[in-house]
C-alpha positions in Angstrom: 92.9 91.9 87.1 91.2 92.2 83.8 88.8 89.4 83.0 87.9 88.4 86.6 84.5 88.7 87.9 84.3 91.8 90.2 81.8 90.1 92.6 80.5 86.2 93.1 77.0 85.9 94.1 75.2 82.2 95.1 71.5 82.1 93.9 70.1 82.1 97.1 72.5 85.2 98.2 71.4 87.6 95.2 67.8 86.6 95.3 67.7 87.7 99.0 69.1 90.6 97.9 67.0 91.8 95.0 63.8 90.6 97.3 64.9 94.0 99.0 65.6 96.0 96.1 62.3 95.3 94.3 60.9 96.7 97.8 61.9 100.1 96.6 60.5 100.2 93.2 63.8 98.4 91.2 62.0 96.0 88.3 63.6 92.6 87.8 65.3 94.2 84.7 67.3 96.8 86.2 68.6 94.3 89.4 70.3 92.2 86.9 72.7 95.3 86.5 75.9 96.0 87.6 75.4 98.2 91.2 77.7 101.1 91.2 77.5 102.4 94.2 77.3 106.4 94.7 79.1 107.0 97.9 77.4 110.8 98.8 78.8 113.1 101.5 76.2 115.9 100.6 74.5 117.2 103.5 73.5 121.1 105.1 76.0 121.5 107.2 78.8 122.3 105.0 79.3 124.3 101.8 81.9 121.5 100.6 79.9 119.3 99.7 76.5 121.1 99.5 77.2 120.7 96.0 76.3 116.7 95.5 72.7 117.6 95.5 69.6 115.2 93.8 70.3 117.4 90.5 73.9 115.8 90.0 73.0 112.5 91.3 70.4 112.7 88.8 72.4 112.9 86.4 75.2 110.9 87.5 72.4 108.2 87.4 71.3 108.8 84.2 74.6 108.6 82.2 75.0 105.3 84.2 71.9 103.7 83.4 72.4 104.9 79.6 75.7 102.8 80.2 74.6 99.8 81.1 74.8 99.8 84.9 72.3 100.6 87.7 73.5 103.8 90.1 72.3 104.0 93.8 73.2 106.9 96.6 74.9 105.4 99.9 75.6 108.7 101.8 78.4 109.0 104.4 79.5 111.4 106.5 80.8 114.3 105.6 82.4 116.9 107.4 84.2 120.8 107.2 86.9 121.6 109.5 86.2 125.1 109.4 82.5 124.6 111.0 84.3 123.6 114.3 87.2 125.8 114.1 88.4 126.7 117.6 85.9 124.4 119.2 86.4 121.1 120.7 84.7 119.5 118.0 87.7 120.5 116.0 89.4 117.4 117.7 87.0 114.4 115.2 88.2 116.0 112.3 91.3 114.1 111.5 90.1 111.1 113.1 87.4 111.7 110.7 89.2 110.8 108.1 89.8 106.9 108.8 86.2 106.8 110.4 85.3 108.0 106.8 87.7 105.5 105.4 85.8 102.7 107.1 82.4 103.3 106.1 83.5 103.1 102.6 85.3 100.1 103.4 81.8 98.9 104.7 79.3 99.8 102.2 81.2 98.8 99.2 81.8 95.2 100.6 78.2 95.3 102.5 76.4 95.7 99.7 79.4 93.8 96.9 79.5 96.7 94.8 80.5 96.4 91.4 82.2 99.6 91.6 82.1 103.3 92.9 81.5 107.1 92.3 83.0 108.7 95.6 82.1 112.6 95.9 83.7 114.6 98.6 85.5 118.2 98.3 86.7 118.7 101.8 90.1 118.1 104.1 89.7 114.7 105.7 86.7 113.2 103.6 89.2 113.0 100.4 91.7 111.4 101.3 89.5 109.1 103.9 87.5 107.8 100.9 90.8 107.2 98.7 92.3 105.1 101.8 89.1 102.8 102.2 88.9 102.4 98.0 92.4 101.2 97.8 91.0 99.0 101.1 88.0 97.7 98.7 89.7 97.3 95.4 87.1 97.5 92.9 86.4 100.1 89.9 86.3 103.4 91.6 86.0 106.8 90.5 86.7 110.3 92.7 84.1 113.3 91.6 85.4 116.4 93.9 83.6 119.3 94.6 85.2 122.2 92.7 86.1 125.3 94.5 83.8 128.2 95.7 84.4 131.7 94.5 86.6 134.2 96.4 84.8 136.8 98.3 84.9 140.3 98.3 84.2 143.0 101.1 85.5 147.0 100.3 87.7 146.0 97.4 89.8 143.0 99.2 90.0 139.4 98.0 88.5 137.5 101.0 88.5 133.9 102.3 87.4 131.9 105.5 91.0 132.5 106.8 90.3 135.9 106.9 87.9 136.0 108.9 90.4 134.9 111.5 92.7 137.1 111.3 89.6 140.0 110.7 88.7 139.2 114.8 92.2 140.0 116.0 92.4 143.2 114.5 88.7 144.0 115.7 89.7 142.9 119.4 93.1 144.8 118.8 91.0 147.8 118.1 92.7 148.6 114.5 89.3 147.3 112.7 85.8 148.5 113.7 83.0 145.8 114.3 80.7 146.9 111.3 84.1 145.7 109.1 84.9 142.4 110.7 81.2 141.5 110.9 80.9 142.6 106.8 84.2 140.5 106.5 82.4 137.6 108.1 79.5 138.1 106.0 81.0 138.3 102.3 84.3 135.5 102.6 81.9 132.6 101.7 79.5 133.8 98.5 78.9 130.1 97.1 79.1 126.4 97.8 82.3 124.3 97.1 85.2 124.6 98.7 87.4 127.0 100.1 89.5 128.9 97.0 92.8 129.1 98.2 95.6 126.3 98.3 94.8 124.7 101.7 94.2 121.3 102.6 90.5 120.4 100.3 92.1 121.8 97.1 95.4 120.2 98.3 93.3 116.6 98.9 91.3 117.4 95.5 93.8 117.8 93.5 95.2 114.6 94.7 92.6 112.0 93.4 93.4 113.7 90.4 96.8 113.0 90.3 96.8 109.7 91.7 94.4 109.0 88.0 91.0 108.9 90.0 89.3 111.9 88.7 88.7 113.2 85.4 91.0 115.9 84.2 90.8 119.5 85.5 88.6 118.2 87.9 90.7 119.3 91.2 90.7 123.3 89.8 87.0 123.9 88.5 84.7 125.7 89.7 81.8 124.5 92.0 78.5 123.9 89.9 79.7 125.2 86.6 78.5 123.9 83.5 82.6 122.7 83.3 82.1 120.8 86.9 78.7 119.2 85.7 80.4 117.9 82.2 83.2 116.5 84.0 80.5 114.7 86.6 79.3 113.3 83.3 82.6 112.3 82.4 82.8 110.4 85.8 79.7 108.6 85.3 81.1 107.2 82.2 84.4 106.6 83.3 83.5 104.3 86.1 81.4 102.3 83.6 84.4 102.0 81.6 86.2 101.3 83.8 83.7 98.3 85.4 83.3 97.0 81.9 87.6 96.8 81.5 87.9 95.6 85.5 89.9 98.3 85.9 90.6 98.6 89.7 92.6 101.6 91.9 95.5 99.1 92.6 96.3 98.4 88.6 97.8 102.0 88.7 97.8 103.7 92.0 101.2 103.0 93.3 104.5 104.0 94.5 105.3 106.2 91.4 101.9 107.9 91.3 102.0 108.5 95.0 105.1 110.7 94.5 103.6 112.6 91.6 101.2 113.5 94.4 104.2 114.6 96.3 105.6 116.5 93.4 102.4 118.5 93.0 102.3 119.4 96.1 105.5 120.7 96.5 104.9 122.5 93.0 102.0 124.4 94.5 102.7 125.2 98.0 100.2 122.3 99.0 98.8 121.9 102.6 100.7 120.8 105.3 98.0 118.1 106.3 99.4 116.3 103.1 102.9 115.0 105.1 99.8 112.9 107.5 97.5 111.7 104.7 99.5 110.6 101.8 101.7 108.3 104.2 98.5 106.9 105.6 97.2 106.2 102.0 100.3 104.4 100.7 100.2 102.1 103.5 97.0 101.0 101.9 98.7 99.7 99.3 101.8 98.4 101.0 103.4 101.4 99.5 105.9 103.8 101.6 105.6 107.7 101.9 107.1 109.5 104.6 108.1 113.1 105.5 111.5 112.3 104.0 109.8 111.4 101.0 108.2 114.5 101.1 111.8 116.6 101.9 113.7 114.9 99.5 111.3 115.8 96.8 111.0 119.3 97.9 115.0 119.9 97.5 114.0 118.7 93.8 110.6 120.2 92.6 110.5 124.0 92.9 107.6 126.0 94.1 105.8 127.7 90.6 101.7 128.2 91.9 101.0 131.9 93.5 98.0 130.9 94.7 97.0 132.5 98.4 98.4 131.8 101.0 101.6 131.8 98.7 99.8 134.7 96.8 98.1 137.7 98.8 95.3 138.2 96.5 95.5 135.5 93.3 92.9 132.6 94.4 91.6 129.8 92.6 89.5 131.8 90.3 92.9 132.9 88.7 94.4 129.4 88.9 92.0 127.9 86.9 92.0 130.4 84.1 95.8 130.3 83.9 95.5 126.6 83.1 94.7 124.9 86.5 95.8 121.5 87.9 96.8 120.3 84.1 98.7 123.8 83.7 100.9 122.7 86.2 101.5 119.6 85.6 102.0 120.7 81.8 104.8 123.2 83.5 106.4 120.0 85.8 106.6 117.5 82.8 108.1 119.9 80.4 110.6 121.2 82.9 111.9 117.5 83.5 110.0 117.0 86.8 106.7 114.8 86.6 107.0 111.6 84.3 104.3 112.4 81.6 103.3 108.8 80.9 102.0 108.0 84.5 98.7 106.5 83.8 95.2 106.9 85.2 91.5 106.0 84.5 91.0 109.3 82.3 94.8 108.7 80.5 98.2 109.6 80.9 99.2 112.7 83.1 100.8 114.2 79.4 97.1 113.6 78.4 96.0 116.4 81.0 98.4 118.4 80.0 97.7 118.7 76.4 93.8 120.1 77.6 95.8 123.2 78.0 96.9 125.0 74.9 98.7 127.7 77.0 99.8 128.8 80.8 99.6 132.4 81.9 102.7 132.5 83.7 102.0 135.1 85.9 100.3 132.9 87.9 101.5 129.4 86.9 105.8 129.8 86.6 108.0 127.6 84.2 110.0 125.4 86.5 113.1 127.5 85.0 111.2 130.5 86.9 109.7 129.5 89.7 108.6 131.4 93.2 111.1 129.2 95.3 113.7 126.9 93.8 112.6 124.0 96.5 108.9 123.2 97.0 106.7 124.6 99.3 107.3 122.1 101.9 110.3 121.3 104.8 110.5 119.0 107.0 113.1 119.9 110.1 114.6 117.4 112.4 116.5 118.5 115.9 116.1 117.8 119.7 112.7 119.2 119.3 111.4 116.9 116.8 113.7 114.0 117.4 111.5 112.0 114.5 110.2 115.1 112.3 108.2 118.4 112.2 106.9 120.4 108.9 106.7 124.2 108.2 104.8 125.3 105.1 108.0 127.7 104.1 106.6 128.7 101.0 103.9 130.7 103.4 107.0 132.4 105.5 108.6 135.7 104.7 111.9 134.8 103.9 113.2 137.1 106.6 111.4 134.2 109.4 113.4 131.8 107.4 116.2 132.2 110.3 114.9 133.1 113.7 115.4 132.6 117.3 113.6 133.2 120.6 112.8 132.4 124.3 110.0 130.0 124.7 106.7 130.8 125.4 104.8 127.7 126.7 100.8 127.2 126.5 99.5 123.5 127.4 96.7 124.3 124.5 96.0 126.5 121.6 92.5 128.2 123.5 95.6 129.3 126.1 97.8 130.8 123.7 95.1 131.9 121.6 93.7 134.2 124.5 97.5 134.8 125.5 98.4 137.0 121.9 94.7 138.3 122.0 96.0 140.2 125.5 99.2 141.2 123.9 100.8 138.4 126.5 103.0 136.8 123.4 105.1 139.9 122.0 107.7 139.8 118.8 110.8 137.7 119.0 108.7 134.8 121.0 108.5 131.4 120.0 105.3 129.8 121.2 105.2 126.3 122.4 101.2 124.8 122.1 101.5 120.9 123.0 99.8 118.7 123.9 97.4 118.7 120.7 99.2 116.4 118.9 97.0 112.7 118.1 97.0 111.1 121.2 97.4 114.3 123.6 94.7 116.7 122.1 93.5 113.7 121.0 92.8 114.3 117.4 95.0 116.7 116.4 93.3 119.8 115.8 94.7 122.8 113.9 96.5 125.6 115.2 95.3 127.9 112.6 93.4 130.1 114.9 96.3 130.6 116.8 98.9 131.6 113.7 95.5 133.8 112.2 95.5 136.1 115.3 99.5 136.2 115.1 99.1 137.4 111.1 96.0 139.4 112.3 98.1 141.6 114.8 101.1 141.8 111.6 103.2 139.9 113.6 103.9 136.7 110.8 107.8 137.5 110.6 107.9 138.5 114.4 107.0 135.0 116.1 107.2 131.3 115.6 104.9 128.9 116.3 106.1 125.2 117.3 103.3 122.3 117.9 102.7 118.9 117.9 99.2 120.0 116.8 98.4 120.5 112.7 97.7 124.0 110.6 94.9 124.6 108.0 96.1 124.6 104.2 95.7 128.2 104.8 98.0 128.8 107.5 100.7 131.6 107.3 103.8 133.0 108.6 106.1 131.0 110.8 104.2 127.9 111.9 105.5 124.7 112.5 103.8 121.7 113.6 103.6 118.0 113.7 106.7 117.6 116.1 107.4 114.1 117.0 107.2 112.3 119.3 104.5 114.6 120.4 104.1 115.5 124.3 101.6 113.2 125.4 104.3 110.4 124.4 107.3 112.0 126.1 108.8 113.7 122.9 111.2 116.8 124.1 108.4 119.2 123.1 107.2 117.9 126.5 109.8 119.5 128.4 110.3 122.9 127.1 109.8 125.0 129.5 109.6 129.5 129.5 113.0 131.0 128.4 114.6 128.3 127.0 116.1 129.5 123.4 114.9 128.0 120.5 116.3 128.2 117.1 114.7 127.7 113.6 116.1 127.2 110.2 114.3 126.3 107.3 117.2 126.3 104.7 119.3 124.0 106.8 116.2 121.6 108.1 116.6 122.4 111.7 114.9 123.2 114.7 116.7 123.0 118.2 116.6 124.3 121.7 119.4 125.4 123.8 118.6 122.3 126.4 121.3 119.7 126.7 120.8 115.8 126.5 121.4 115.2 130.4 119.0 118.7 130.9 116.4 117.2 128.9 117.3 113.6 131.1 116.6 115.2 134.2 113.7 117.7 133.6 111.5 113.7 132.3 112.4 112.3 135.3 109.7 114.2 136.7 107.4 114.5 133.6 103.7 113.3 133.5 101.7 114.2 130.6 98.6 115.8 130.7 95.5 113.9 129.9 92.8 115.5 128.5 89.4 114.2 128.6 88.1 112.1 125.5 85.5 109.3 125.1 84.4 107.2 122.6 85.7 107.1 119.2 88.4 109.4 120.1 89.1 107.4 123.3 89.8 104.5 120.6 91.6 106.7 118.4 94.3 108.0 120.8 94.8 103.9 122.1 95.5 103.1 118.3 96.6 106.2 116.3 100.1 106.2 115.1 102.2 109.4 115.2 102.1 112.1 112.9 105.2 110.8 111.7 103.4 108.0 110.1 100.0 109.5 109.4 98.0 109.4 112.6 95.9 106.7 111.6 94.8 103.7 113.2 95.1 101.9 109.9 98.7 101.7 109.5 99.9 98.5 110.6 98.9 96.0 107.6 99.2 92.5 109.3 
C-alpha cells in the first residue's frame, strides 16, 4: 500500500474539523499534521494499565511532535479480569474484548486517523485492540504495559493466583487468617501486569510477535527506564511507519499468526489464546483453529519455566534470562520459528540478536526442553464432539491419565462452595456447565474453582471439565472450552452424577462411558438453563460464535 494517501479529506470536511480542534488550543500550524491517534486504556481501576499515565503520554507526544506528526489521547475502556473474579461481572470480560475491538474500530475511522499508538497490558483489551486495528488498517503501533513485580509474604514468591488458593486453605483451617490476609496484602506490590505466564503476558507477548511492538516489549518490566525507552521507540516507530504507509495487513498474516502459535506453545501460554488468536485471524481472512493450535504443539516443545509451569521463577527471572527475544532466539536456532518473519521494528532474527546470551535454566534449548510438545492440547471425544483444551504443561504428569465418576454443578459459585465443604473428594471429575458463551453468557473463568482444588493439594486428585474458560494462571487438571457447550445441546449437557469419565492428554481424548443412543435418549428431555443477561450480553449470547471459533460476534466476514 506504500505511496497511497492514508486518509482523503474535502475542504469543507477538514475545515469543520480543525474549526473544533482550534477550540482546544491546536494552532493552524500543528492541524496541518498528520493525527496519530493515542488510543489510552489507562484508568484507576486496574493496575494493568495504571501505567499509561499523563507522564508517558507526555512523552509519547513529544517524540511525535519532534517527528513530524501531531499525537492526541482517545481513551477506551479498559478492563482486569481479576477485579471481578468470582463475581457476576466476571461474565463482560470476554465479551469485552470485541466491545473493545469496536471502539477502536470507531475512533480510528471517526476521527480518520492517520495512524495509531494502542496501549493495553491486560487479557481481553490486547487482543480486542489487535482485532479492531486489522479492522481499520492504517499505521498502527501496540505499546504494552510490562509486567508488575512478583510479591513476597514470609519468604514465598506470590501472585494474584495465590491469593485464591490462600482462601481455601484459610477456610480449610490449614492457614491462619493473619497469613491469608498478609498473602492478600503483599501479591500485588506495583502496577503492570500480573508476572506469571497467564493470559496479559500471553496477549502481550503476542503484538510482539505478530511485529506490532518494539522488541522486548512483551517481557519488561512496568515503568522501568527499559519500558519508557521502548515507549520512545513506539512513538517513533509509528511515525515511520506513517511516513512509509506501512499498515498491519502488509505483514500480519497467516505465517505470523502461527509464530504466535509457536510462542505460545514454547512458553506454556494461556489457554484464553485457542479463543482470541482464531478471532483475530478472521480479521484478516486468515484461518487459526484449535487444530492449528494441536498440530503445532506436537511440533514446538515446551522450553519457558515460568509459574504456573514453574513454582517459584516469575517474570522477573524471564526477563533477565533473555525474555521474549531469548525465546524466540532458542525457537529459531533450534529449527522452529522462521527468523526472517518481518515486523515494524525488523525481522524476528532481529530480536533475537538483542540477546547476546540465554540462561538456560530458565529459558531451555529446544534440544532440552520441559516437555517435548508445547504447553497446549486440545482433546476431542463424545464430550467435546468439536474440541476442548487443557493447559498440560500446568498438570503433574501423573493427572495426565485419569478417570472418575462425575460430579455435576450447573455453575462454578456451586461447585466452588461444593469443594470449599469438602462435598468434591479425590478421584472426582467435576462437571461446571453452563458457563460457556451463550449459557453463562460470557464465558467466565473457572479459575476460582481449580484455585480452591490446588488450595486443598488436590491438583493431581480431580479434574475439572467446563465449557467455561481458565485464567493464564490456572493449574492442575482443568479442562475447558468443550464444544458445543450446554446451553447449545453439546453432550456436556447431559452428563449426569456417576457417569465415568476418562481423560488422556497424550492420546487427545476425553470420553464418558454414555453410549450414542444413551446420550439420544437422556436430550429427548433436555432444556437448557437460561440464565438471566441483558443488554450487551443479551446481544452477545444471540451472536457469539463458539469457543470453537473464538466466541466473537465478529467472525463471520460477509
Amino acid at each position: 500500500m506504500t505511496g497511497e494517501k492514508i486518509r482523503t479529506w474535502n475542504e469543507e470536511s477538514l475545515d469543520h474539523r480543525n474549526t473544533l480542534l482550534y477550540a482546544m488550543g491546536i494552532s493552524e500550524e500543528d492541524v496541518k499534521r498528520p493525527v496519530i491517534g493515542l488510543i489510552n486504556t489507562w484508568n484507576e481501576m486496574n493496575p494493568g494499565h495504571y501505567p499509561f499515565d499523563k507522564e508517558l503520554i507526555a512523552e509519547l507526544k513529544a517524540e511525535i511532535y519532534a517527528a513530524g506528526g501531531l499525537a492526541l489521547e482517545l481513551p477506551i475502556t479498559g478492563i482486569c479480569d481479576g477485579i471481578c473474579s468470582n463475581t457476576p461481572g466476571d461474565r463482560y470480560t470476554l465479551p469485552t474484548r470485541d466491545l473493545v475491538s469496536s471502539e477502536v474500530e470507531t475512533v480510528a475511522e471517526l476521527n480518520m486517523l492517520e495512524g495509531m499508538v494502542m496501549m493495553a497490558t491486560c487479557d481481553k483489551v490486547v487482543p480486542g485492540m489487535v482485532m479492531g486495528a486489522l479492522r481499520v488498517n492504517i499505521p498502527t503501533v501496540m505499546f504494552t504495559g510490562g509486567y508488575m513485580a512478583a510479591g513476597h509474604y514470609k519468604g514465598r514468591m506470590l501472585t494474584l493466583t495465590h491469593t485464591k488458593q490462600a482462601y481455601a486453605a484459610y477456610v480449610e483451617g490449614s492457614m491462619s487468617r493473619e497469613d491469608y490476609k498478609g498473602i492478600v496484602r503483599n501479591a500485588c506490590p506495583t502496577p503492570g501486569a500480573c508476572p506469571f505466564m497467564g493470559t496479559a503476558n500471553t496477549m502481550s507477548s503476542m503484538a510482539e510477535i505478530l511485529g506490532l511492538s518494539p522488541h522486548g516489549n512483551g517481557s519488561t518490566r512496568s515503568q522501568s527506564s527499559k519500558w519508557h525507552e521502548l515507549a520512545r521507540q513506539a512513538a517513533r516507530g509509528i511515525m515511520q511507519a506513517w511516513k512509509d504507509n506501512v499498515r498491519p495487513s502488509d505483514f500480519i498474516g497467516q505465517q505470523s499468526l502461527e509464530n504466535v502459535v509457536r510462542y505460545m506453545m514454547a512458553t506454556g501460554g494461556s489457554t484464553n489464546s485457542m479463543l482470541h488468536i482464531p478471532a483475530i485471524a478472521r480479521q484478516i481472512g486468515c484461518d487459526i483453529t484449535p487444530e492449528t493450535f494441536d498440530a503445532i504443539s506436537r511440533e514446538v516443545p515446551c522450553i519457558s519455566t515460568i509459574y504456573p509451569n514453574h513454582p517459584t521463577y516469575t517474570m522477573e527471572e524471564f526477563e533477565a534470562a533473555g525474555g521474549l527475544p531469548g525465546v524466540v532466539k532458542e525457537l529459531i536456532e533450534g529449527g522452529k520459528l522462521d527468523g526472517n518473519t518481518k515486523g515494524l521494528f525488523g525481522t524476528l532474527q532481529d530480536k533475537a540478536d538483542t540477546v547476546e546470551k540465554v540462561d538456560h535454566e530458565v529459558i531451555r534449548p529446544v534440544a532440552d526442553p520441559i516437555h517435548p510438545q508445547g504447553g497446549l492440547a486440545v482433546l476431542h471425544g463424545n464430550i467435546g464432539t468439536d474440541s476442548a483444551i487443557v493447559k498440560f504443561s500446568a498438570v503433574d504428569p501423573a493427572a495426565w491419565t485419569f478417570s472418575g465418576p462425575a460430579k455435576v454443578y450447573e455453575s462454578q459459585d456451586d461447585a466452588w462452595h461444593a469443594i470449599l465443604k469438602d462435598e468434591i473428594v479425590a478421584g472426582d471429575v467435576v462437571i461446571i456447565r453452563y458457563e460457556g458463551p451463550k449459557g453463562s453468557p460470557g464465558m467466565p473463568h473457572m479459575e476460582t474453582f481449580m484455585a480452591a482444588v490446588l488450595g486443598k493439594g488436590l491438583g493431581a486428585k480431580i479434574a475439572l471439565v467446563s465449557d467455561g474458560r481458565f485464567s493464564g494462571a490456572t493449574g492442575g487438571l482443568a479442562i475447558g472450552h468443550v464444544s458445543p457447550e450446554a446451553y447449545e445441546g453439546g453432550n456436556i449437557a447431559l452428563i449426569q452424577n456417576g457417569d465415568m469419565i476418562h481423560v488422556d492428554i497424550e492420546a487427545r481424548t476425553l470420553t464418558v462411558d454414555v453410549s450414542e443412543e444413551e446420550f439420544a435418549r437422556r436430550k429427548a428431555g433436555w432444556k437448557p438453563i437460561v440464565k438471566p443477561a441483558s443488554g450487551w450480553l443479551q446481544l452477545y449470547r444471540r451472536q457469539c460464535t463458539s469457543a470453537h471459533r473464538g466466541a466473537t460476534v465478529y467472525w463471520d466476514k460477509d
